[in-house]
N, C-alpha and C positions, 0 to 999 in steps of 0.2 A: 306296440307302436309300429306303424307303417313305415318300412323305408323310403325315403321319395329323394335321395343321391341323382343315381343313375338312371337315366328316362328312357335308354336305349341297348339295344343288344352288345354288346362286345365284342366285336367282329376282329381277324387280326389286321395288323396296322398297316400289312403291304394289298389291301383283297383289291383298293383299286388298277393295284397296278396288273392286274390279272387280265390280260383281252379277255375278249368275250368271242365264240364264233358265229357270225351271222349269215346264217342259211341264205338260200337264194328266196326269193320275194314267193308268197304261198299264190296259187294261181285264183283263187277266190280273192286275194286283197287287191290284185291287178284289175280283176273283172271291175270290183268296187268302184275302186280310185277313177277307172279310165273308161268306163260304161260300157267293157267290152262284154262279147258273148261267145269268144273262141278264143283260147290259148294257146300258145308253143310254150310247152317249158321246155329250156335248152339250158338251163343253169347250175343245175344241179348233178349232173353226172348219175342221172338216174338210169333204168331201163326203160326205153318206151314202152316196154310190151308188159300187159299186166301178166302178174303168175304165169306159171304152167295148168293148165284146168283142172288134173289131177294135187296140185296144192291149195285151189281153193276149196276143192274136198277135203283135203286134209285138214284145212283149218275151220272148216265150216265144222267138221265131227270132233276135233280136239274141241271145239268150244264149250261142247257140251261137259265137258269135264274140269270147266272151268274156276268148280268149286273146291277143289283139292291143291292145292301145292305141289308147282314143278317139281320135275328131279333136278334139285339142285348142281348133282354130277352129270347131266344130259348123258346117261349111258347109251341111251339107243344112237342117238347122235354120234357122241363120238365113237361108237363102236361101226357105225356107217360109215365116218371121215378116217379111222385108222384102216376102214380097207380099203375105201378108194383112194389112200395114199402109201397103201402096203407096209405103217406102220405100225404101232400100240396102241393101245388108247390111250396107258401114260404119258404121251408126246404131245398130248393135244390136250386144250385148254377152251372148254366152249365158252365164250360171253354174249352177252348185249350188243353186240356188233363191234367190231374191232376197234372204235374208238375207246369203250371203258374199258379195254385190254389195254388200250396203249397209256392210258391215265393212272392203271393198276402197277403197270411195268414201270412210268416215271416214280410213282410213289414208292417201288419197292428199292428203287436203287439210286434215288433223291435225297434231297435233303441240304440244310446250309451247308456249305464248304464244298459243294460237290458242282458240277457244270456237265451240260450236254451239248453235245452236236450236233449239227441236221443242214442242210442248206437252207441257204438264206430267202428263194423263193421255192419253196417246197408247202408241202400239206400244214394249211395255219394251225392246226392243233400242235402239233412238237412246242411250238413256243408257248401255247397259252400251257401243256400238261408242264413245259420244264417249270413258269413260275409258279404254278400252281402246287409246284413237288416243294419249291424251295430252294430250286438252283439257280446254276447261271447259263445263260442262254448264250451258247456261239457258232452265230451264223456265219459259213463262210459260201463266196461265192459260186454261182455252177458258171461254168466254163462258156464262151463267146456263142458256144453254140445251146445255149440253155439246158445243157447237159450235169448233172452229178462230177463233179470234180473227183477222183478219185486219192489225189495226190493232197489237193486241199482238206478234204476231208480226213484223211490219217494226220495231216500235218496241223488240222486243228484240234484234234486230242492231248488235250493237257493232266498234270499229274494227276488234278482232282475230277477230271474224265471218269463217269460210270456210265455214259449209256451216248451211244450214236446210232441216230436213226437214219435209215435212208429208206426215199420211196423209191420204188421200184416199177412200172414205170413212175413216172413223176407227176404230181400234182399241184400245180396249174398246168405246167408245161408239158406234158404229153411225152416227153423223151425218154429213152429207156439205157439204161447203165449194164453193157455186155458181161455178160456170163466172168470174162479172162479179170476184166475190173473187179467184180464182186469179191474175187479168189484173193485178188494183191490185197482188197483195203481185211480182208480176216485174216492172213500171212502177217500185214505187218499194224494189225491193231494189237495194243497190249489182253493178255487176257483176261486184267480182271474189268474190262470196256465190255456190256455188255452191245451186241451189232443187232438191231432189227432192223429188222430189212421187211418193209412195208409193201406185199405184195397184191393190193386191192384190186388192181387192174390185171391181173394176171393171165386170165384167159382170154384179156381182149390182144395181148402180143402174135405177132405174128412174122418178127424178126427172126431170120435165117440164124440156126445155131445157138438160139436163146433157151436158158434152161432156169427153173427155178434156182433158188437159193436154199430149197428145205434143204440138200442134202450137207450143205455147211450146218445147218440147223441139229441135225441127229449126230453129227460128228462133233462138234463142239459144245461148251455146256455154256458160252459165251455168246449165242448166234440165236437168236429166234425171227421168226416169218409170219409174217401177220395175214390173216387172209378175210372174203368177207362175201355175205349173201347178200347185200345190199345193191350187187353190181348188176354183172352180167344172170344171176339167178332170179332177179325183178320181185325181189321180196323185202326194200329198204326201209317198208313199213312195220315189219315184224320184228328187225334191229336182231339179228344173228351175225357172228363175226366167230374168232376161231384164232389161237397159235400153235403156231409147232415147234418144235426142239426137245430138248433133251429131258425127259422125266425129269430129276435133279432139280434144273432149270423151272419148269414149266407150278412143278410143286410149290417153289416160292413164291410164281405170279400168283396160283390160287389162293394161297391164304390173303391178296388182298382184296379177293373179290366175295362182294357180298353174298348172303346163300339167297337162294332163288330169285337169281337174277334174270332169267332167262324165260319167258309162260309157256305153257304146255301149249299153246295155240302156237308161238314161233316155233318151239323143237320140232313138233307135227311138221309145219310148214318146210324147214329145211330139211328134215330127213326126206320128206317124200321130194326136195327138187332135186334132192343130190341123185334120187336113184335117175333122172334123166339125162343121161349126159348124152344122147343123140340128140335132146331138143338145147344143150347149152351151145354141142358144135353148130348149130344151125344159128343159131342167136350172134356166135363169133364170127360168124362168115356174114352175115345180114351187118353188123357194124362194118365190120373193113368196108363193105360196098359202101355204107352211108359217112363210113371216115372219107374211103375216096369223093364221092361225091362232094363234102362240103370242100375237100383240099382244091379241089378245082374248079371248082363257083367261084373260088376266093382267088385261084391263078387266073381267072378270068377276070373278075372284077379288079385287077392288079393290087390284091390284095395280102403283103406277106403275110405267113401262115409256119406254123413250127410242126416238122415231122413227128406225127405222132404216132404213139402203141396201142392207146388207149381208145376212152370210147368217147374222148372229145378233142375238139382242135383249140388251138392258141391262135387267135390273129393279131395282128399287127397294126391297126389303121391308120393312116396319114392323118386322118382326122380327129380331134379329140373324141378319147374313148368314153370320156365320163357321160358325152351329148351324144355320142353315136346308142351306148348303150340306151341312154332314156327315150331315144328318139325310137328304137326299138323295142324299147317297152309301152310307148305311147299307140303302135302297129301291135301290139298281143304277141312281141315275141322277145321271151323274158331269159338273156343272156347272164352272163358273171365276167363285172371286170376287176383287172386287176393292175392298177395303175395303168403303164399306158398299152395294154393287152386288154382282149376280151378272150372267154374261154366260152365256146358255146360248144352242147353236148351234142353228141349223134343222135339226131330222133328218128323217127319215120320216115321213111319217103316224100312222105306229101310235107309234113314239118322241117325237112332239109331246105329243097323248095320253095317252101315258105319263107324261110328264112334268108336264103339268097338272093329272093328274089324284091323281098322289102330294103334288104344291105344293098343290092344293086337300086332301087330309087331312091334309095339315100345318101350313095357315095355321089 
């Protein structure tokens, strides 16, 4: 006899309370919607520039071996990233792009009764990975200057504290949390807290005396650094991402991550962009020029703007952002706002340009 009860799957009972994270708008749905036939994407914190031309080789010839199954331990990978970082392979943890690291890290150290940290306007995933773990989510605020609170942040760690995130520089807000900060909030977090320190924007820094945070990473078994090829390496479509810290450490995230996560067509791709680091210094210098550039379109058009690291600026408009943004998507230039903020990315040249100069007929 047919059971006919239950007509639906069993889902569990908190899944609506889960956000969801929604990408910036795909540049073909724009085209669609608005009958456009040229786009600026500035939304996504992408790289303008496609690959390195020796990585579309690389993945053009990995494809062909498409019918085998990655190396699930991306050995050749991480045996690249432990020498361009001088240390093990045990230290490093290759995934799917640093997001299913950070999903893998909420799950391993989640769970009811347990609560994480993170600022309140920082990178939307900490929130959706904490409910999604099963915790409790406490956001506290970043300081007048849209900075990482350093004080708030240690002062929001409660007993049932396992895991505080911080972005490094920061995302939406572009600001970057000094080296001497980083040291106090690992000094005075408890150590079974574990500290990731989200260092996505990393090579687009270019603050005087600023030093990663791997080296708290390898010294503590409590500290991991999150890093990603989706940035500055212009490979966001291949989804390669990367941790560091302590063997110990790094061995507990891998057991939650799935085996062959990673295709042989991305490992190809990032091995071969890591061996370029003349063409990633070129690519850092080519941002700062187009960070400067937008910062002062926008001082020109009087429009405030938040010092940034990164490879996008935060502005401020007098005007509502929700209509400035659409009104600039309605012109083929496709921003991310964020309440009463827009975050538009560093693109090209002629796409900075373009951008400044449809926000100045619109201001």
């Amino acid at each position: 006899m047919r059971y006919t009860g239950i007509t639906v799957p069993t889902f569990r009972t908190d899944i609506e309370s889960i956000g969801v994270y929604i990408p910036g708008k795909p540049i073909e749905d724009v085209m669609r919607e608005y009958g456009l036939t040229d786009i600026a994407k500035l939304a996504s914190n992408e790289c303008p520039e496609e690959p390195f031309a020796a990585v579309q080789e690389a993945v053009a010839a990995a494809a062909a071996e498409s019918h085998r199954y990655p190396d699930t331990m991306a050995h050749d990978l991480s045996g690249a990233l432990a020498d361009h970082h001088s240390i093990d392979r045990d230290n490093i943890l290759v995934g799917p792009g640093s997001s299913p690291i950070l999903m893998s890290t909420a799950h391993a150290v989640g769970g009811p009764g347990t609560s994480a940290v993170f600022a309140q306007r920082s990178f939307l995933l900490y929130s959706i990975i904490t409910t999604m773990s099963r915790a409790e989510a406490i956001a506290v605020p970043l300081d007048e200057d849209l900075r990482h609170d350093a004080d708030s942040l240690i002062a929001g760690v409660r007993s049932d504290t396992t895991v505080l995130y911080i972005c490094n520089p920061n995302n939406p807000t572009g600001t970057y949390l000094a080296p001497e900060e980083i040291d106090r909030i690992v000094a005075n977090v408890p150590e079974r807290v574990l500290i990731v320190v989200d260092e996505a924007y990393e090579e687009y820094v270019t603050a005087s005396g600023h030093r990663s945070a791997l080296p708290h990473a390898l010294e503590h078994e409590n500290v991991v650094v999150m890093r990603t090829f989706s940035k500055i390496y212009g490979i966001a479509g291949l989804r390669v991402g990367y941790a560091l810290g302590r063997a110990e450490t790094i061995m507990q995230l891998r057991r939650l991550q799935a085996p062959f996560a990673i295709s042989n067509v991305s490992l190809a791709g990032a091995r071969e962009a890591l061996r370029h680091q003349d063409l990633v210094a070129e690519r850092a210098k080519t941002n700062a020029r187009g960070r400067d550039q937008l910062a002062a379109g926008c001082a020109e058009l009087g429009i405030k703007h938040v010092p940034s690291e990164t490879n996008f600026v935060l502005l401020e408009p007098e005007v509502d952002a929700g209509e400035l943004t659409e009104s600039l998507l309605q012109r083929g230039v496709i921003v991310r706002q964020f309440g009463d903020f827009i975050r538009v990315t560093v693109g090209t040249e002629p796409e900075n340009v373009r951008f400044l100069e449809t926000l100045g007929e619109l201001i």
